[in-house]
LOVEXGU-806594 format. One record per atom (N, C-alpha, C): residue number from 1; atom name; x, z, y. Coordinates in steps of 0.02 Angstrom, whole numbers, always signed. Atoms other than C-alpha are relative to their C-alpha. Layout:
<nugus>
+-----+------+--------+--------+--------+
! pos ! site !     c1 !     c3 !     c2 !
+-----+------+--------+--------+--------+
! NUM !   CA !      X !      Z !      Y !
...
+-----+------+--------+--------+--------+
</nugus>
This chain:
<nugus>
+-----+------+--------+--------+--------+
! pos ! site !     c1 !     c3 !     c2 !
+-----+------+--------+--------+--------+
!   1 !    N !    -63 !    -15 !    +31 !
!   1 !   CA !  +3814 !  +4373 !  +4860 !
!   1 !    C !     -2 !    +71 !    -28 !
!   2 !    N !    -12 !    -32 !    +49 !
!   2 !   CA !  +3835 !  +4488 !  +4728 !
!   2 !    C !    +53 !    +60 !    +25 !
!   3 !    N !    -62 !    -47 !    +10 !
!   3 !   CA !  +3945 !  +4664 !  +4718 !
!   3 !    C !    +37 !    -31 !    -11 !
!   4 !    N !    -65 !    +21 !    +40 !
!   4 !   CA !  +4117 !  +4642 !  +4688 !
!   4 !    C !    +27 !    +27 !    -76 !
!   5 !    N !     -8 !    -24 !    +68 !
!   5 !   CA !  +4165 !  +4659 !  +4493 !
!   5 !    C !    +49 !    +12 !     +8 !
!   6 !    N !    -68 !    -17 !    +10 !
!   6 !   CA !  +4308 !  +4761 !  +4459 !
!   6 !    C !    +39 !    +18 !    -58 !
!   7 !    N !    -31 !    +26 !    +72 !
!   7 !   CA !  +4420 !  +4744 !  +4317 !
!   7 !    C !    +66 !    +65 !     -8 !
!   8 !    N !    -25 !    -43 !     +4 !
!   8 !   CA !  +4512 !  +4921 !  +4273 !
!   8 !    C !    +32 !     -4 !    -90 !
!   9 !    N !    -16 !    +23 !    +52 !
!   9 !   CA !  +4618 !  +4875 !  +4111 !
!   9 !    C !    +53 !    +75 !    -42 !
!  10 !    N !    -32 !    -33 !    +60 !
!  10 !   CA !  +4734 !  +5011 !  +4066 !
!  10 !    C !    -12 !    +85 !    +16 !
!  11 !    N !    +17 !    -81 !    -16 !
!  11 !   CA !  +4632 !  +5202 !  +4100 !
!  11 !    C !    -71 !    -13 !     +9 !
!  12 !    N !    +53 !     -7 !    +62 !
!  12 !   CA !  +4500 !  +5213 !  +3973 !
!  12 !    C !    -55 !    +68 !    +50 !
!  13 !    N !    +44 !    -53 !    +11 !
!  13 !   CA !  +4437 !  +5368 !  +4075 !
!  13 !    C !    -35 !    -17 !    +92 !
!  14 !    N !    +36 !    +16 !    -71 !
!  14 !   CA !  +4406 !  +5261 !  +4249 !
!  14 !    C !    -42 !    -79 !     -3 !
!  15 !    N !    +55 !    +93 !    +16 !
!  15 !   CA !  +4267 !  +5123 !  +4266 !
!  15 !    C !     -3 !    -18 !    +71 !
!  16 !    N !     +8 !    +51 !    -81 !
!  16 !   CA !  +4206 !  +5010 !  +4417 !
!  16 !    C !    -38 !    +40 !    +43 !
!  17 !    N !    +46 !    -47 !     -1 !
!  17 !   CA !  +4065 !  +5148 !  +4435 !
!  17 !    C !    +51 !    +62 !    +57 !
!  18 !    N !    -51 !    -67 !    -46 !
!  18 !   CA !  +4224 !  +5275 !  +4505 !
!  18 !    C !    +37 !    -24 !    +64 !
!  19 !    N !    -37 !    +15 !    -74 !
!  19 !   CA !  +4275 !  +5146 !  +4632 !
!  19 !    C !    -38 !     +8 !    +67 !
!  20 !    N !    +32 !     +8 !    -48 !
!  20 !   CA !  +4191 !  +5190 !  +4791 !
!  20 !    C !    +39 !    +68 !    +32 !
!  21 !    N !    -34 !    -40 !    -24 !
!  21 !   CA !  +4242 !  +5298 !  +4948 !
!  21 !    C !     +0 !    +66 !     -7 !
!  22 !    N !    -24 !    -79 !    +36 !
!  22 !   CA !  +4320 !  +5466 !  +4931 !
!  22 !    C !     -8 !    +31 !    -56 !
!  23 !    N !    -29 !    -23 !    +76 !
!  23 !   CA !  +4337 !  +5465 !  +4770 !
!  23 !    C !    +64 !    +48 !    -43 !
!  24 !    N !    -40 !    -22 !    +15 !
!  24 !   CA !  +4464 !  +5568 !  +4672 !
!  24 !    C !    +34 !    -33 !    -49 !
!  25 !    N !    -42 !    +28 !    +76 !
!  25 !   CA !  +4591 !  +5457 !  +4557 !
!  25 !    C !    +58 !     +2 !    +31 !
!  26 !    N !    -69 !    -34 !    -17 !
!  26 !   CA !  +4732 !  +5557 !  +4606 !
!  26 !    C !    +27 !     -4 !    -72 !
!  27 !    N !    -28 !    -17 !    +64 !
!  27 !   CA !  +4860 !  +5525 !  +4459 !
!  27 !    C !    -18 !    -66 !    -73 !
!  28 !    N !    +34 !    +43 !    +64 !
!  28 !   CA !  +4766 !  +5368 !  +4368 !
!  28 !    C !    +56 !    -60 !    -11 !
!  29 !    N !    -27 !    +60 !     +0 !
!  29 !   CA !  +4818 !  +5216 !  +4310 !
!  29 !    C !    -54 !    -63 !     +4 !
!  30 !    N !    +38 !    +56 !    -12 !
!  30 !   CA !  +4751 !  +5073 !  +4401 !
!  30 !    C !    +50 !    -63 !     +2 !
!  31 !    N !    -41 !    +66 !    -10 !
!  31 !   CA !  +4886 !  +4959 !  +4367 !
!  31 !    C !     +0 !    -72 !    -14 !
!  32 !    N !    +46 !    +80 !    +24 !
!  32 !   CA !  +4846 !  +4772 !  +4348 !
!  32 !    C !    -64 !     +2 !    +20 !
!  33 !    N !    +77 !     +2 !    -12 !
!  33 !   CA !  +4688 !  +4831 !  +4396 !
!  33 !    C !    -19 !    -66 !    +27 !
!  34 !    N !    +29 !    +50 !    -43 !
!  34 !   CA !  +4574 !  +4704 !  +4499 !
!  34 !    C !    -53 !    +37 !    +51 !
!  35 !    N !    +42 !    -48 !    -57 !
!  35 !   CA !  +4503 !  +4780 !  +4662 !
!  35 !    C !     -9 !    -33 !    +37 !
!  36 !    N !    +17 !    +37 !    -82 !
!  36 !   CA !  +4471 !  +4648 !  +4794 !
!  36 !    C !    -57 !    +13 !    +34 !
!  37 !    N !    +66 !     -9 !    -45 !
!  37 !   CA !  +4345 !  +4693 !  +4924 !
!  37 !    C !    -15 !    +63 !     -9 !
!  38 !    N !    +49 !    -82 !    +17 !
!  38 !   CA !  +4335 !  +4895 !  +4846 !
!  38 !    C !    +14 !    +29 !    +64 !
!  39 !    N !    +23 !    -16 !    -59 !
!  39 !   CA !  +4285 !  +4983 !  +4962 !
!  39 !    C !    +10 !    +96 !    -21 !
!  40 !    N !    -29 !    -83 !    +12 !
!  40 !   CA !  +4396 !  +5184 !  +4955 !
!  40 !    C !     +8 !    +30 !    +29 !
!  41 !    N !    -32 !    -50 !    -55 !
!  41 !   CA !  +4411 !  +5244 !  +5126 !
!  41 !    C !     +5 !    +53 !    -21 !
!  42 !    N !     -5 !    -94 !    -10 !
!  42 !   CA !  +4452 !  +5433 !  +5129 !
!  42 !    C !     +3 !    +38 !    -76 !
!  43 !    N !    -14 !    -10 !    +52 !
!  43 !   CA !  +4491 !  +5417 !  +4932 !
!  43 !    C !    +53 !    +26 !     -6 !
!  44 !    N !    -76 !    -50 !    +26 !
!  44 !   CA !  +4635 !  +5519 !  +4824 !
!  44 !    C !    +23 !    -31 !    -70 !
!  45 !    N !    -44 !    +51 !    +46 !
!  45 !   CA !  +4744 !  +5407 !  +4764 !
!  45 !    C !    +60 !     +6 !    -16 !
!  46 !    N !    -74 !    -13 !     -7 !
!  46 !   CA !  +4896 !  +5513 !  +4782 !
!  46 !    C !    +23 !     -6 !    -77 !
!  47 !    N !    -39 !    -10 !    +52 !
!  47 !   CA !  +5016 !  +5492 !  +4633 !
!  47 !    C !    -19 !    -72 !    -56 !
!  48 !    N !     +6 !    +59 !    +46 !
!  48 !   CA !  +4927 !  +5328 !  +4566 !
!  48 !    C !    +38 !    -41 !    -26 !
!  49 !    N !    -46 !    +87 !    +10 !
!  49 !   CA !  +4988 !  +5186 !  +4474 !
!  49 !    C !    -42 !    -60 !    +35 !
!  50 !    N !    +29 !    +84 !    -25 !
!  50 !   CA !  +4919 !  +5030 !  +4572 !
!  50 !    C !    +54 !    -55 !     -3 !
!  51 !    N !    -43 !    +50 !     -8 !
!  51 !   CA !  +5065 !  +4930 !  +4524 !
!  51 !    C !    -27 !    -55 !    -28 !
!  52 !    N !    +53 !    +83 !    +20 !
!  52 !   CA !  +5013 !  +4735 !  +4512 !
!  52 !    C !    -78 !     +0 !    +21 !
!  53 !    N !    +94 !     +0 !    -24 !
!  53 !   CA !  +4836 !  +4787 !  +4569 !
!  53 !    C !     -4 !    -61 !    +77 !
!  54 !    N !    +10 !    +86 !    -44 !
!  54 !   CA !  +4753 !  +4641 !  +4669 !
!  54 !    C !    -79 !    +46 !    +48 !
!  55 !    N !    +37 !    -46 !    -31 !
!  55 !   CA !  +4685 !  +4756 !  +4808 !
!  55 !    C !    -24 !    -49 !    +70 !
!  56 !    N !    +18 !    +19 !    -61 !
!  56 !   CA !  +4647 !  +4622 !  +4944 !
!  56 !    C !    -56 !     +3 !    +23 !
!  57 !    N !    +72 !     -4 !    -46 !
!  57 !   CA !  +4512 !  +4634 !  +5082 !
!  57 !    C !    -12 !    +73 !    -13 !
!  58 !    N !    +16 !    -57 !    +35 !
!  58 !   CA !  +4524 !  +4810 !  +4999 !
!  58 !    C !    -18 !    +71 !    +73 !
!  59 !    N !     -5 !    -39 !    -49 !
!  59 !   CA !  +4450 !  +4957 !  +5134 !
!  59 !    C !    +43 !    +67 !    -21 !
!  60 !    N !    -65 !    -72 !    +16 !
!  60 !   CA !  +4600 !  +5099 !  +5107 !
!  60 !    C !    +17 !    +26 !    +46 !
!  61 !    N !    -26 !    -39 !    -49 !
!  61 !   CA !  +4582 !  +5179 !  +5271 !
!  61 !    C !    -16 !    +78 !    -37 !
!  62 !    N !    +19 !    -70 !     +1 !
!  62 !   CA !  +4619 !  +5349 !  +5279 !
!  62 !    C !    +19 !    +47 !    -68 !
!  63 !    N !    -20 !     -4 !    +49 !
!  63 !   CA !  +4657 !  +5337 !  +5105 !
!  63 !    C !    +69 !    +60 !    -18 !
!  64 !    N !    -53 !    -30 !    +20 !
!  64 !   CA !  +4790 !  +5453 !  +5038 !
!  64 !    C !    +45 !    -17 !    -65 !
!  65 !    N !    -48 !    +47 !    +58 !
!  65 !   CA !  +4923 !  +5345 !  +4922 !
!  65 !    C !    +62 !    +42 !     +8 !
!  66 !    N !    -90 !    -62 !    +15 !
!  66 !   CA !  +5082 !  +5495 !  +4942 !
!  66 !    C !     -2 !    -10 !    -79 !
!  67 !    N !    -28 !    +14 !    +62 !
!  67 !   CA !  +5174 !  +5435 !  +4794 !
!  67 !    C !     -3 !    -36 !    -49 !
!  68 !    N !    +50 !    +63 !    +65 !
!  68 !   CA !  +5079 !  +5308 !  +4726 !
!  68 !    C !    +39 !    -52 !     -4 !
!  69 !    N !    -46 !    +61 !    +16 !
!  69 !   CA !  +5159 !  +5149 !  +4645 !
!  69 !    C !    -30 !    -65 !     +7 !
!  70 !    N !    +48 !    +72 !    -27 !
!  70 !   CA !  +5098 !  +4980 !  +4726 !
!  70 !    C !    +39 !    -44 !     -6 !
!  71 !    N !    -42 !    +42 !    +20 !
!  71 !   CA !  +5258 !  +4892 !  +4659 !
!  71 !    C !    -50 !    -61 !    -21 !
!  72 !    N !     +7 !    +58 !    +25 !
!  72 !   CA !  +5214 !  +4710 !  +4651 !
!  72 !    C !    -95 !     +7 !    +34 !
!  73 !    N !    +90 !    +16 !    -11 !
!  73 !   CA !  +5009 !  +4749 !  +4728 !
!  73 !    C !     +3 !    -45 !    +61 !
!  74 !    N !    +48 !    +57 !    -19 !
!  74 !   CA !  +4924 !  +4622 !  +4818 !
!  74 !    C !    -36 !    +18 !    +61 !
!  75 !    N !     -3 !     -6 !    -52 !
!  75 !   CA !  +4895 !  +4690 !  +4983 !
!  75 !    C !    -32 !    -45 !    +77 !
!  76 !    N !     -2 !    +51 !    -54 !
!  76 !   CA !  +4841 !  +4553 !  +5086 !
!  76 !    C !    -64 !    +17 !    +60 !
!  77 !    N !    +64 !     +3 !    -41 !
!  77 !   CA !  +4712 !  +4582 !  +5228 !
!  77 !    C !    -22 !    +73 !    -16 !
!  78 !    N !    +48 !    -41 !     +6 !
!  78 !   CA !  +4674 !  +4749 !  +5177 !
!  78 !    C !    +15 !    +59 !    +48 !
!  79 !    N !    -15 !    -67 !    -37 !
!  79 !   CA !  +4640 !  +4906 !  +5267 !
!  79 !    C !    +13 !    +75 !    +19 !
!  80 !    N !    -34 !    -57 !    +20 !
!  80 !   CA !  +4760 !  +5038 !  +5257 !
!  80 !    C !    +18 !    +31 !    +51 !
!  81 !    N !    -19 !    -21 !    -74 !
!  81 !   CA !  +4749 !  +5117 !  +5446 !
!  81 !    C !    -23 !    +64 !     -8 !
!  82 !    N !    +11 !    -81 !     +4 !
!  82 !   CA !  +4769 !  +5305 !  +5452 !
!  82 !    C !    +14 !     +4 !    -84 !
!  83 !    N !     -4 !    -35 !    +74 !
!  83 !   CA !  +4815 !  +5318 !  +5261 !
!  83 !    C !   +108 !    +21 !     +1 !
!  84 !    N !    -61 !    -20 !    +18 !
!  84 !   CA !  +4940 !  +5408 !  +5192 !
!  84 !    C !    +38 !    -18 !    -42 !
!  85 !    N !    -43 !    +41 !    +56 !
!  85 !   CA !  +5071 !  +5326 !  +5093 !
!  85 !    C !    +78 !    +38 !    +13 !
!  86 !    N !    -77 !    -37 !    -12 !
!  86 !   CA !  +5211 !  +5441 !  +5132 !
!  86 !    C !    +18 !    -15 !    -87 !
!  87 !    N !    -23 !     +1 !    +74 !
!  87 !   CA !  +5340 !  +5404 !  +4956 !
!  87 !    C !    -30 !    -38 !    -25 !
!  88 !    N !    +38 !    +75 !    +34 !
!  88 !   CA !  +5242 !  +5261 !  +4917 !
!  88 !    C !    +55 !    -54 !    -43 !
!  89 !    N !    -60 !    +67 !    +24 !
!  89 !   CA !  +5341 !  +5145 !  +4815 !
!  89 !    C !    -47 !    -68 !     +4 !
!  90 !    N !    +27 !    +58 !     +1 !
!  90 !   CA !  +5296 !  +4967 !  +4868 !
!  90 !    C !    +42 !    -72 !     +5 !
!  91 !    N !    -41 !    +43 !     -1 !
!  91 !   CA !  +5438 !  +4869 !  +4809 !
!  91 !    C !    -29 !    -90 !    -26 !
!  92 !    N !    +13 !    +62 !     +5 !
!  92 !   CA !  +5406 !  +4679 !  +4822 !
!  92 !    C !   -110 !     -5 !    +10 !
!  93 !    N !    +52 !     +5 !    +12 !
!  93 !   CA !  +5221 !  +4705 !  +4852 !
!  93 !    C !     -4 !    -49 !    +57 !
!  94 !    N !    +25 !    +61 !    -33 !
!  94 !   CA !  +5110 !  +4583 !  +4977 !
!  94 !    C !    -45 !    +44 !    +45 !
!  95 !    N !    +33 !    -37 !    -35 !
!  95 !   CA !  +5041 !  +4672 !  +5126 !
!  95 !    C !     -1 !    -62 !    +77 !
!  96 !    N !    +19 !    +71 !    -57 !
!  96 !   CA !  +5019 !  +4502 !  +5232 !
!  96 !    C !    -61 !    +15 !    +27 !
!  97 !    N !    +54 !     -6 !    -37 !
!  97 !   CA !  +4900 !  +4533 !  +5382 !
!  97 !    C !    -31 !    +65 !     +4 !
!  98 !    N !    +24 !    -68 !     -6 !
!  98 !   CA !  +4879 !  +4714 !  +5326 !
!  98 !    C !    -19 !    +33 !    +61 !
!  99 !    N !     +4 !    -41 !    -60 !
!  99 !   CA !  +4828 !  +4849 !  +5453 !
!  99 !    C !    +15 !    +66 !    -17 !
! 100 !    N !    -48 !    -23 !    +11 !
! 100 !   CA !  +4938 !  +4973 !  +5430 !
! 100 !    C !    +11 !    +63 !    +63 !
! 101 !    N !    -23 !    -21 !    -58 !
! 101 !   CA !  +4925 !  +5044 !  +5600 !
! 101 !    C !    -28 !    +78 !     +4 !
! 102 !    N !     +7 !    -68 !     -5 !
! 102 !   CA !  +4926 !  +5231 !  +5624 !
! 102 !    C !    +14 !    +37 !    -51 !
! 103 !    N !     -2 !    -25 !   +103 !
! 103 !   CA !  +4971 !  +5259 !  +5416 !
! 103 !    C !    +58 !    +48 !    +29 !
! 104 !    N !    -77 !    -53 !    +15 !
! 104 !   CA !  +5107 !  +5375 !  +5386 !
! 104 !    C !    +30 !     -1 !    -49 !
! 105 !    N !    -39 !    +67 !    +42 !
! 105 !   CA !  +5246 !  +5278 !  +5285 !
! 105 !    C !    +67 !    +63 !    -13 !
! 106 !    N !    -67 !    -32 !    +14 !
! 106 !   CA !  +5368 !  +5428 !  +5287 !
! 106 !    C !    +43 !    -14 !    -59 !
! 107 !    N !    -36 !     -1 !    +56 !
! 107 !   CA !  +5492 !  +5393 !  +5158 !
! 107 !    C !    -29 !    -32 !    -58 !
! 108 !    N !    +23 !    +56 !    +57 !
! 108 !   CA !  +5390 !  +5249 !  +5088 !
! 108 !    C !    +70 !    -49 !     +3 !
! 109 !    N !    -27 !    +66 !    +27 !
! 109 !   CA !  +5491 !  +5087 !  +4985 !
! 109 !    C !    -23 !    -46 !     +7 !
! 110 !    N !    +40 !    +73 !    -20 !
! 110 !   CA !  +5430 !  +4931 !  +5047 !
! 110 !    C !    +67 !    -58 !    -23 !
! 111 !    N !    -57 !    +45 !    +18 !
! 111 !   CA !  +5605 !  +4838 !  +4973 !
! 111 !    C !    -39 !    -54 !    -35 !
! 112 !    N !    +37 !    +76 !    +31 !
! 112 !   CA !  +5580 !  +4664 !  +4953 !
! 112 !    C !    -69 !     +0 !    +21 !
! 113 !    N !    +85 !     +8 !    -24 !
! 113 !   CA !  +5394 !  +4677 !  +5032 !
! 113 !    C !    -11 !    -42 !    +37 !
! 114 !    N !    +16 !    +54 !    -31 !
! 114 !   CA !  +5304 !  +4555 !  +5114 !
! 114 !    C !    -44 !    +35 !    +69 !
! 115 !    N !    +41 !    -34 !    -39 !
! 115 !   CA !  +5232 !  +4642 !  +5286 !
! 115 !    C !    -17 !    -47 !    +70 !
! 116 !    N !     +4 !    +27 !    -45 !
! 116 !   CA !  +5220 !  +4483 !  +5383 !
! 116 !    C !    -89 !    -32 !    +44 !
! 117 !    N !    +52 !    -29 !    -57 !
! 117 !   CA !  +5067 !  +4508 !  +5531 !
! 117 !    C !    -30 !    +60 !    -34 !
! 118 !    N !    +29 !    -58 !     +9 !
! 118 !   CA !  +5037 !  +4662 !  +5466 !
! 118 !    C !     -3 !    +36 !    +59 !
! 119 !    N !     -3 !    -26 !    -32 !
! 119 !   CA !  +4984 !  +4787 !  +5581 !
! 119 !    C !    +16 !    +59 !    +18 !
! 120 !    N !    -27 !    -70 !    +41 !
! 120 !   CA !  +5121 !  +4921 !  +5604 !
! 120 !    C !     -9 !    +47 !    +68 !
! 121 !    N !    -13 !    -58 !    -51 !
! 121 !   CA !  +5069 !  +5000 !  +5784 !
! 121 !    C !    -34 !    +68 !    -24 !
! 122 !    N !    +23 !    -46 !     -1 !
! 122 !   CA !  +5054 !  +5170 !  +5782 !
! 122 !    C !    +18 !    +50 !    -75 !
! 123 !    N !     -3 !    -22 !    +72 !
! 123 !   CA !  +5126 !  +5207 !  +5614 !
! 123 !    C !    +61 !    +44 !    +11 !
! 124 !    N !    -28 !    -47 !    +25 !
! 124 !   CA !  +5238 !  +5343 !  +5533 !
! 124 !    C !    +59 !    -51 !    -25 !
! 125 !    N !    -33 !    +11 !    +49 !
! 125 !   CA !  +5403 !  +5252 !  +5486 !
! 125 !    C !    +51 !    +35 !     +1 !
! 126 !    N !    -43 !    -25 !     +7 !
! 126 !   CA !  +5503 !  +5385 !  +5478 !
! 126 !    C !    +50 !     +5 !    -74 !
! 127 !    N !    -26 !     -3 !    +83 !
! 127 !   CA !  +5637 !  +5378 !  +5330 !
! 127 !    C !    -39 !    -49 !    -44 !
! 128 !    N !    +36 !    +41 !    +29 !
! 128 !   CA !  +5541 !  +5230 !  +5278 !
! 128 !    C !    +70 !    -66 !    -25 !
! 129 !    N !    -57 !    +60 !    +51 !
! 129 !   CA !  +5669 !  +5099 !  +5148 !
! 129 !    C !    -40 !    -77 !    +17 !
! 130 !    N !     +4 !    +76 !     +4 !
! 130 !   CA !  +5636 !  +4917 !  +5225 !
! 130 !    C !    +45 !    -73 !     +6 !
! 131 !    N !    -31 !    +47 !    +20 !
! 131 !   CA !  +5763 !  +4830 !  +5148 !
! 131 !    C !    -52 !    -65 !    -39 !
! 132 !    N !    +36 !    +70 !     +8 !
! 132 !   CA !  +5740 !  +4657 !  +5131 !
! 132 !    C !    -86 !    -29 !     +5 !
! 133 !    N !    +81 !    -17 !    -16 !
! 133 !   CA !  +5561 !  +4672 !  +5206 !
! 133 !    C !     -7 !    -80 !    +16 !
! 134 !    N !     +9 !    +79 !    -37 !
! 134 !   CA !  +5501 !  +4491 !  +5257 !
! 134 !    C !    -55 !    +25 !    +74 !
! 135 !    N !    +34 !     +3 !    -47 !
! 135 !   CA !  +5416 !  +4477 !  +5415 !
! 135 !    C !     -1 !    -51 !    +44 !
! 136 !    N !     -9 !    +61 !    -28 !
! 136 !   CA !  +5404 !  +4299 !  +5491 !
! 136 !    C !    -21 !    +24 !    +53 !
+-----+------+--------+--------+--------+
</nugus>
């Protein structure tokens, strides 16, 4: 089995080549992107657009997402333990089965989100907006 191909559609100045861990795409636009399986621990992703990005199985520990926009991303299974997402906007996104646990969510938007078995021990939800959160 093959790398995973990744499909970066609207920021001409990031390729598939810039996705790997601790990277710097503080500020990009990865929105719509296609990221399943990338692999960003300890990346700088603060201020991104990842809205609609299809980040599942995606490794995002440790990660730093403060302020980033994950409206509507794709979330499912991936691993976002110890990252920072303080101000995160993640209205209506899909964070089913996530791991989540130990992040720091301060004054993240999860309205309308899907966070059901996600894993939220150990996390930051201080001042965190989870209206209409689902969680079966």
């Amino acid at each position: 089995m093959g790398e995973p191909e990744f499909v970066i559609p609207n920021d001409e100045s990031v390729s598939a080549d810039d996705i790997h861990p601790d990277a710097d795409l503080s500020g990009v636009d990865l929105s719509k992107s296609l990221l399943v399986g990338a692999h960003l621990a300890g990346a700088d992703l603060s201020d991104a657009d990842l809205s609609g990005a299809a980040l599942r199985e995606a490794d995002l520990s440790g990660v730093d997402l403060s302020d980033a926009k994950l409206n509507v991303a794709v979330l499912r299974d991936a691993d976002l333990h110890d990252a920072d997402l303080s101000r995160a906007r993640l209205t209506r996104a899909t964070l089913t089965g996530a791991d989540l646990s130990d992040a720091d969510l301060t004054r993240a938007k999860f309205a309308a989100a899907d966070v059901t078995d996600a894993d939220l021990a150990g996390a930051n939800v201080s001042d965190a907006i989870l209206l209409d959160t689902t969680d079966r």
